[in-house]
MMTF fields as JSON, N, C-alpha, C and O atoms, coordinates in Angstrom:
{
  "mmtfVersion": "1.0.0",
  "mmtfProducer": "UNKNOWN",
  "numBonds": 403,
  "numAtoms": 404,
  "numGroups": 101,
  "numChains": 1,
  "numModels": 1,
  "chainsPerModel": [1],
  "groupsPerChain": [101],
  "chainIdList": ["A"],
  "bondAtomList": [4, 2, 8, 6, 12, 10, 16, 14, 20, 18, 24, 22, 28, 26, 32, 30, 36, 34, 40, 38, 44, 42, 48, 46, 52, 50, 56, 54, 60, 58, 64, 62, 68, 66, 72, 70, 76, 74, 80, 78, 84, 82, 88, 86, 92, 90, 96, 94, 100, 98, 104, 102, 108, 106, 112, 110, 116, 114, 120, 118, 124, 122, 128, 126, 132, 130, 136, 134, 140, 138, 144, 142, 148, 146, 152, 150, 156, 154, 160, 158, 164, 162, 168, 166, 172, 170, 176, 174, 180, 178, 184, 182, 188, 186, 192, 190, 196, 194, 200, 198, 204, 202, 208, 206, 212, 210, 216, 214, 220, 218, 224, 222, 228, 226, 232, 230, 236, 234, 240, 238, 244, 242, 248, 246, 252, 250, 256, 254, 260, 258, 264, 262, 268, 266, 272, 270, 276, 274, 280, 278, 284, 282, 288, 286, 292, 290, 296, 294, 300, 298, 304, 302, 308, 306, 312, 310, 316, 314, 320, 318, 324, 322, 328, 326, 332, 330, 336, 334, 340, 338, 344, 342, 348, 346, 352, 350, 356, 354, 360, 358, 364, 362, 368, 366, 372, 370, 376, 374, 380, 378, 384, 382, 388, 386, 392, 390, 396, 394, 400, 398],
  "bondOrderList": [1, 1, 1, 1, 1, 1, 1, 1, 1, 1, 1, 1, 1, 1, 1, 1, 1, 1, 1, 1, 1, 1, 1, 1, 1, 1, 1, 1, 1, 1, 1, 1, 1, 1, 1, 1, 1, 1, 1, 1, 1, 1, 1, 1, 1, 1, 1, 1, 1, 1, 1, 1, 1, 1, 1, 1, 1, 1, 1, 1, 1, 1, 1, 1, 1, 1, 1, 1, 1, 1, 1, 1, 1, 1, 1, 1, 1, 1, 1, 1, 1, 1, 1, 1, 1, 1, 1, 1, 1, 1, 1, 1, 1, 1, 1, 1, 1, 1, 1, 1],
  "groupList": [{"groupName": "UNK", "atomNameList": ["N", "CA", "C", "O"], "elementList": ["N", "C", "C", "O"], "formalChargeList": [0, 0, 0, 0], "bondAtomList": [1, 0, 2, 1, 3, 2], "bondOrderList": [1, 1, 2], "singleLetterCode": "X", "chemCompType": "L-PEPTIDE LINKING"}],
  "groupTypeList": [0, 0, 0, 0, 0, 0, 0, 0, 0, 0, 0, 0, 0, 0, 0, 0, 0, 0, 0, 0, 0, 0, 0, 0, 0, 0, 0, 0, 0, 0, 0, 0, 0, 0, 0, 0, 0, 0, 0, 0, 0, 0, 0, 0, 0, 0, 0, 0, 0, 0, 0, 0, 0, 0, 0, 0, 0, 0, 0, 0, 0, 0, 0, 0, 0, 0, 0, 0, 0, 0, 0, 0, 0, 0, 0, 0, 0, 0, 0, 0, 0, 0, 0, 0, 0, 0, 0, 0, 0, 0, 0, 0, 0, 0, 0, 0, 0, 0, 0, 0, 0],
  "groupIdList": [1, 2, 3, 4, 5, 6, 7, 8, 9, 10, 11, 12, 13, 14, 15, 16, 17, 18, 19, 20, 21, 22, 23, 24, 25, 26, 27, 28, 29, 30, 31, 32, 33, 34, 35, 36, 37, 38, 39, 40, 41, 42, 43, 44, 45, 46, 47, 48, 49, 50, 51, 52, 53, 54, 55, 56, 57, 58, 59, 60, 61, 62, 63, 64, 65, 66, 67, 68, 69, 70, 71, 72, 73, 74, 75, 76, 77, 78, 79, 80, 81, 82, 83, 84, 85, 86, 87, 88, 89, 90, 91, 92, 93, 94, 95, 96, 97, 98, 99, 100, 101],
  "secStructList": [7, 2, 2, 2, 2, 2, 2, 2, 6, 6, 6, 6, 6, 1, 3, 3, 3, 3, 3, 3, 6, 6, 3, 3, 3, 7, 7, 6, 6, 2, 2, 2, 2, 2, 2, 2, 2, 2, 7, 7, 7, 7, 3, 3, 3, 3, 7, 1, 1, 1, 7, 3, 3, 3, 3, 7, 3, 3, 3, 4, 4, 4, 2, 2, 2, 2, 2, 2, 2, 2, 2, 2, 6, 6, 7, 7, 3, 3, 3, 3, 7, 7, 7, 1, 7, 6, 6, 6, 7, 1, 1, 7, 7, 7, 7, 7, 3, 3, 3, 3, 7],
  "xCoordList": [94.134, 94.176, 93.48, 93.721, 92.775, 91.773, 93.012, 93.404, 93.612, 94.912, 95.898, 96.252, 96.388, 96.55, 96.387, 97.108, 95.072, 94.32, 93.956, 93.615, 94.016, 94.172, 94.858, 94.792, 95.674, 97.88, 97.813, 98.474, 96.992, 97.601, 96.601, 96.862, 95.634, 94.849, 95.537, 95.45, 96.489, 97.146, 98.152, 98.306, 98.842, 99.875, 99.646, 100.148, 98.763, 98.423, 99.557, 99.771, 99.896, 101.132, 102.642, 103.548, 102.806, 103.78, 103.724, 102.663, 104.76, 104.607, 104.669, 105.755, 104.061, 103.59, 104.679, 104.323, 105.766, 106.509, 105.944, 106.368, 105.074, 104.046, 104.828, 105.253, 105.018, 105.923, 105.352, 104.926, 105.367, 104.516, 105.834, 106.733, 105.77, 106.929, 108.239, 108.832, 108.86, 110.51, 110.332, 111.271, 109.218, 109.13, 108.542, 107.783, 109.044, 108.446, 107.022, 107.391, 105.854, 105.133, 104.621, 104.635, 104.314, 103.835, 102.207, 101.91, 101.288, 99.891, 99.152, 98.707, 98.946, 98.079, 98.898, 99.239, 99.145, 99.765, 100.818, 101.549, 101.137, 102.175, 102.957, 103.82, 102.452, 103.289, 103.638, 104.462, 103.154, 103.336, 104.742, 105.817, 104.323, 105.442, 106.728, 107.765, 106.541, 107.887, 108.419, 109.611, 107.49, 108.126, 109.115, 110.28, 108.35, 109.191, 110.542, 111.419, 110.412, 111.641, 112.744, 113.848, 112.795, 113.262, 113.757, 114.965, 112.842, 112.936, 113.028, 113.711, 111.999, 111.797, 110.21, 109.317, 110.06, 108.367, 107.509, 107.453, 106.558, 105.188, 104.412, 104.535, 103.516, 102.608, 101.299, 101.249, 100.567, 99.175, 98.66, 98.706, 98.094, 97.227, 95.797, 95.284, 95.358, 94.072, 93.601, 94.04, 91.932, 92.263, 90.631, 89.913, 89.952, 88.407, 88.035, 88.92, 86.905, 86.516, 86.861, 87.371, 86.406, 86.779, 87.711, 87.831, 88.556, 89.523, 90.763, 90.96, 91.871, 93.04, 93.638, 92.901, 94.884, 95.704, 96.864, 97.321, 97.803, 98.817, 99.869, 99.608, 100.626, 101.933, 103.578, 104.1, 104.139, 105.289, 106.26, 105.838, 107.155, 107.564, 109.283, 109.625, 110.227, 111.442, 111.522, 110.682, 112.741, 113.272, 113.461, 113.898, 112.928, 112.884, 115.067, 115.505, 115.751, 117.025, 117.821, 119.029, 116.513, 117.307, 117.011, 117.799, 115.939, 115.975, 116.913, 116.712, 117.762, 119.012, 119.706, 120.672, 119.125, 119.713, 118.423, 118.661, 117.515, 116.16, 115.541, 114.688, 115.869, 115.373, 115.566, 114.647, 117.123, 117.833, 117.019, 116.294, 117.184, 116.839, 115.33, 114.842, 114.63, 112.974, 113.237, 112.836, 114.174, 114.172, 114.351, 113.795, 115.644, 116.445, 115.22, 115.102, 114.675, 113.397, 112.253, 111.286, 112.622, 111.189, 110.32, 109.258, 110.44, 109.281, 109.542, 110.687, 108.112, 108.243, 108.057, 107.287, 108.65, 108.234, 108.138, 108.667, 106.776, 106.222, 106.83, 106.474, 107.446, 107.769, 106.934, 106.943, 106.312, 105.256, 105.568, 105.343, 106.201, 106.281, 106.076, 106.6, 105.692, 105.453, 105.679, 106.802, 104.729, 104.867, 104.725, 104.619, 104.75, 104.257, 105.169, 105.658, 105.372, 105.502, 104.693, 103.731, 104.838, 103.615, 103.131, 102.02, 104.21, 104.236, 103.365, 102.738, 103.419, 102.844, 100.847, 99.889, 101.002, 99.293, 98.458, 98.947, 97.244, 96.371, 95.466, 94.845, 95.807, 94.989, 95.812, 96.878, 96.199, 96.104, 97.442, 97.413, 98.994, 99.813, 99.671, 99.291, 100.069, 99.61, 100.732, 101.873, 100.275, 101.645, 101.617, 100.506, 102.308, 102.14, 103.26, 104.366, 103.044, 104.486, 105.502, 105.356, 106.788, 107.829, 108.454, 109.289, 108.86, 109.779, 108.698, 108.145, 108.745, 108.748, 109.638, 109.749, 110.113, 111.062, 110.729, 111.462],
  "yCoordList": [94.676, 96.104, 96.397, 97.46, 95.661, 95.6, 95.821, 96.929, 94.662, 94.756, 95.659, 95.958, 96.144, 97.511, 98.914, 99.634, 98.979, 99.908, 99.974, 100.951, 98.536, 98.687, 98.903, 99.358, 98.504, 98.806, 99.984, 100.704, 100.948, 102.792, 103.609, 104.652, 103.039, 103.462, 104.186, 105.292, 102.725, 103.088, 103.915, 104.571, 104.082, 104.942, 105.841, 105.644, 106.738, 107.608, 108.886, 109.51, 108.756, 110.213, 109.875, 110.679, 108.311, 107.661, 106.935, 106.449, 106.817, 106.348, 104.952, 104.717, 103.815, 102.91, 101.827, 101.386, 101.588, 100.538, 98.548, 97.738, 98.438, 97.357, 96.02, 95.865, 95.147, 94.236, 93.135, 92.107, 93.397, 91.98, 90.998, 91.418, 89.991, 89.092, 89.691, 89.775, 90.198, 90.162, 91.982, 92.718, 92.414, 94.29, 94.826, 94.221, 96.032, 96.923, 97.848, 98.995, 97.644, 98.469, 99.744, 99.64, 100.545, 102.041, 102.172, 101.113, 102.95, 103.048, 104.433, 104.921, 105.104, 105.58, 107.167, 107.433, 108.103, 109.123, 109.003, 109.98, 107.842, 107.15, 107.198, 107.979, 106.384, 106.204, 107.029, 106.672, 108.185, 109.689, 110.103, 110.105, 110.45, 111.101, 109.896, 110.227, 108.801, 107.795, 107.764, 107.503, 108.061, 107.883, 109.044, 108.948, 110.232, 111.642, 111.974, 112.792, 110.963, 111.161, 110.007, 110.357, 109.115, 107.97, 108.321, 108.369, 108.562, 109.159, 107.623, 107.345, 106.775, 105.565, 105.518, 106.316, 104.629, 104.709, 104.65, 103.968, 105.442, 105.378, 104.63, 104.69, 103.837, 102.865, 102.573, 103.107, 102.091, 102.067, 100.51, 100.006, 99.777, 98.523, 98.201, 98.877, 97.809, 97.269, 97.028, 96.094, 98.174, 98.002, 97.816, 98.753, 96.424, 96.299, 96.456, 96.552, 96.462, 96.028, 97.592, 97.801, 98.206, 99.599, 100.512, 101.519, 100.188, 101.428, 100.918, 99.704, 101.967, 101.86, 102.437, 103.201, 102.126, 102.962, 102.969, 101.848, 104.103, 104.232, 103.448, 103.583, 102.914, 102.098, 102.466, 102.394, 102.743, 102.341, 101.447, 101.349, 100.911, 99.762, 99.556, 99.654, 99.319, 98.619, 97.442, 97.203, 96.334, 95.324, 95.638, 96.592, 94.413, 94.196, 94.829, 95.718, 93.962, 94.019, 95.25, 95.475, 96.18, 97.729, 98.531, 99.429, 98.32, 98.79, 99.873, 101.084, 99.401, 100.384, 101.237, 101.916, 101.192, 102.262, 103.331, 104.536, 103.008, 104.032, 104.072, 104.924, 103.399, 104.018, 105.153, 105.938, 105.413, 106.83, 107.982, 108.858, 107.879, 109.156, 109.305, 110.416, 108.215, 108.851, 109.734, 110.897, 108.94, 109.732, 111.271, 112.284, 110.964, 112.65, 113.487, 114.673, 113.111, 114.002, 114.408, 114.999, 113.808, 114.02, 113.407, 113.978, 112.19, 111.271, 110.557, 110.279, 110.035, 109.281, 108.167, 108.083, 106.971, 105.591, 104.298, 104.124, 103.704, 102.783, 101.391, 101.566, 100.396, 99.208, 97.911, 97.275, 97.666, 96.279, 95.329, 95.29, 94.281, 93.409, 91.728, 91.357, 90.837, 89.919, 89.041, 89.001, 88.483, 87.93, 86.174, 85.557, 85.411, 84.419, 83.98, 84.819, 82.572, 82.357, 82.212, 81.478, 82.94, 82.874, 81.372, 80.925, 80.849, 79.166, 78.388, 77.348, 78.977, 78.119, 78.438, 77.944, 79.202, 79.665, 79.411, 79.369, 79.199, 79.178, 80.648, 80.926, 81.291, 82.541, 83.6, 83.01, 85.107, 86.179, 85.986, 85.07, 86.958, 86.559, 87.785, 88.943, 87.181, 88.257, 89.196, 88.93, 90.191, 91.257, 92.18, 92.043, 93.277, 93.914, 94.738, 94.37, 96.201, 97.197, 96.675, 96.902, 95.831, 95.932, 96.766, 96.443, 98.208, 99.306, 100.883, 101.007, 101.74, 102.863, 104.062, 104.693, 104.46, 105.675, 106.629, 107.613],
  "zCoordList": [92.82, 93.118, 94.448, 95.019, 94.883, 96.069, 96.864, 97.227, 97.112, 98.006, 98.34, 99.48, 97.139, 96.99, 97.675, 98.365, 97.155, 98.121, 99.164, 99.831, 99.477, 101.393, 102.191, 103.333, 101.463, 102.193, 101.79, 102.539, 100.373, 100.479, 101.422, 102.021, 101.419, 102.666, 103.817, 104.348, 104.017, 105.646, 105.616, 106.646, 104.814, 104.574, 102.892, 101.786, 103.351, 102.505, 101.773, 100.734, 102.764, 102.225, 102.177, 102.394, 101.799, 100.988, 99.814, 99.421, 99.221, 98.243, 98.31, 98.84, 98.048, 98.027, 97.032, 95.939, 97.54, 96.446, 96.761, 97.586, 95.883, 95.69, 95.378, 94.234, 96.234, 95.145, 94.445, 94.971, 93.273, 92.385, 91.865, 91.136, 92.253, 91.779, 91.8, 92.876, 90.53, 90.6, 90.668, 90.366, 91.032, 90.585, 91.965, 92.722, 92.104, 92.933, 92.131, 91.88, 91.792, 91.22, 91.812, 93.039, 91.538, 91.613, 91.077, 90.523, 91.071, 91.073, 90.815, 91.854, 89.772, 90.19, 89.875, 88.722, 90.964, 91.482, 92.019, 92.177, 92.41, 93.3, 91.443, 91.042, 90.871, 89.563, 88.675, 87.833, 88.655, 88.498, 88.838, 88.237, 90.024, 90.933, 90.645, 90.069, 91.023, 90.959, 89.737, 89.575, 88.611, 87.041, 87.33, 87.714, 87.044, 87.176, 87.926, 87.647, 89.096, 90.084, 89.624, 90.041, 89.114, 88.724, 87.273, 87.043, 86.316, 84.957, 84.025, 83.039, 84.833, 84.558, 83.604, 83.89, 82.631, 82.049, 82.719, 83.742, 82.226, 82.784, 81.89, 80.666, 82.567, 81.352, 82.072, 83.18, 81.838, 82.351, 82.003, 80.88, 83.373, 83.301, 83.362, 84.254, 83.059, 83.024, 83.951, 84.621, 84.594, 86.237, 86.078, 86.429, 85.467, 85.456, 83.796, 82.945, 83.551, 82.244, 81.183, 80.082, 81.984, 81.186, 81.405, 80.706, 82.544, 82.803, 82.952, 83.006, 83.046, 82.979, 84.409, 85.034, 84.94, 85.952, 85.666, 85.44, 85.546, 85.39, 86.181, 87.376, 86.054, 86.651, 86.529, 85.417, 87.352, 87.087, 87.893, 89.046, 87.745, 88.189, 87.944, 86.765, 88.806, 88.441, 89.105, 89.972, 88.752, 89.004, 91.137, 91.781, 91.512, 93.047, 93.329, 94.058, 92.477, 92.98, 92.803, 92.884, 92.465, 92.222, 93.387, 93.681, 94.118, 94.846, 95.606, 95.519, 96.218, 96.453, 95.651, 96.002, 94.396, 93.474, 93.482, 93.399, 93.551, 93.277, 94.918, 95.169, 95.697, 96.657, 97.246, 97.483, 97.627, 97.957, 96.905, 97.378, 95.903, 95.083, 95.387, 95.593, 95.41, 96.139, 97.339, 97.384, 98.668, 99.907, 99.585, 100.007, 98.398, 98.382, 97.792, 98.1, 97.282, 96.75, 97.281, 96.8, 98.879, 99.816, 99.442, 99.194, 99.288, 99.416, 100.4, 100.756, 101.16, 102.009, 101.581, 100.624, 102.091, 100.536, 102.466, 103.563, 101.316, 102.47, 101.483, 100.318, 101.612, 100.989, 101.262, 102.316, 100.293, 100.79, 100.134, 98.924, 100.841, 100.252, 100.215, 101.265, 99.683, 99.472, 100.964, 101.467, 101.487, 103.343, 103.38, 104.44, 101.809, 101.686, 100.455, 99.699, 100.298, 98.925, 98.039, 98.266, 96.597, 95.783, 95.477, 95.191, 95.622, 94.788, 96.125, 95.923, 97.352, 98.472, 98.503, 99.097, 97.797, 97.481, 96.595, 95.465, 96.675, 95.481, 94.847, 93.822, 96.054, 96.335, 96.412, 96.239, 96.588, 96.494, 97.317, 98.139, 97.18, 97.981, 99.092, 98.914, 100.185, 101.302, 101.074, 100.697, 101.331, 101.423, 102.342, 102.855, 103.012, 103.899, 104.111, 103.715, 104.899, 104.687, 105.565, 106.766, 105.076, 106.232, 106.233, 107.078, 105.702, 106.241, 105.568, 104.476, 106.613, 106.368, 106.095, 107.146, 105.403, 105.303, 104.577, 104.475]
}
């Protein structure tokens, strides 16, 4: 989540599509708003010993079906995604925003 929050840092007033493995994840307020606009679940992860953060998340290869309907809704959506292979690491996969819209 550290990671996370450093990539929403920079782009604060988009929505943040996170990519963990085969998913685009959502965070927080970000996962709010994306559930609601999508009309996809909202669910919540385990973010430290006592707390929770809301998530939502679809399949990486949908993308093009749920991306348009964020734009049409006035969101601005920052896409971060995976800059490494996970399998080539022992550590944390780097990720970083390649498109803004």
């Amino acid at each position: 989540m550290k990671q996370y929050y450093a990539i929403k840092a920079k782009h604060p007033g988009a929505l943040l599509l996170f990519r963990v493995g085969d998913f685009y994840e959502t965070f927080s307020e970000d996962a709010i708003r994306t559930s609601k606009i999508l009309g996809i679940v909202l669910t919540q992860r385990k973010n430290g010993a006592a707390t929770s953060i809301e998530l939502a998340g679809f399949p990486h290869h949908s993308l093009d079906v749920y991306l348009p309907k964020l734009v049409r809704a006035g969101e601005r959506v920052a896409i971060c995604d995976q800059l490494e292979d996970p399998k080539a690491t022992k550590t944390i996969v780097k990720r970083g925003v390649t498109e803004l819209i």
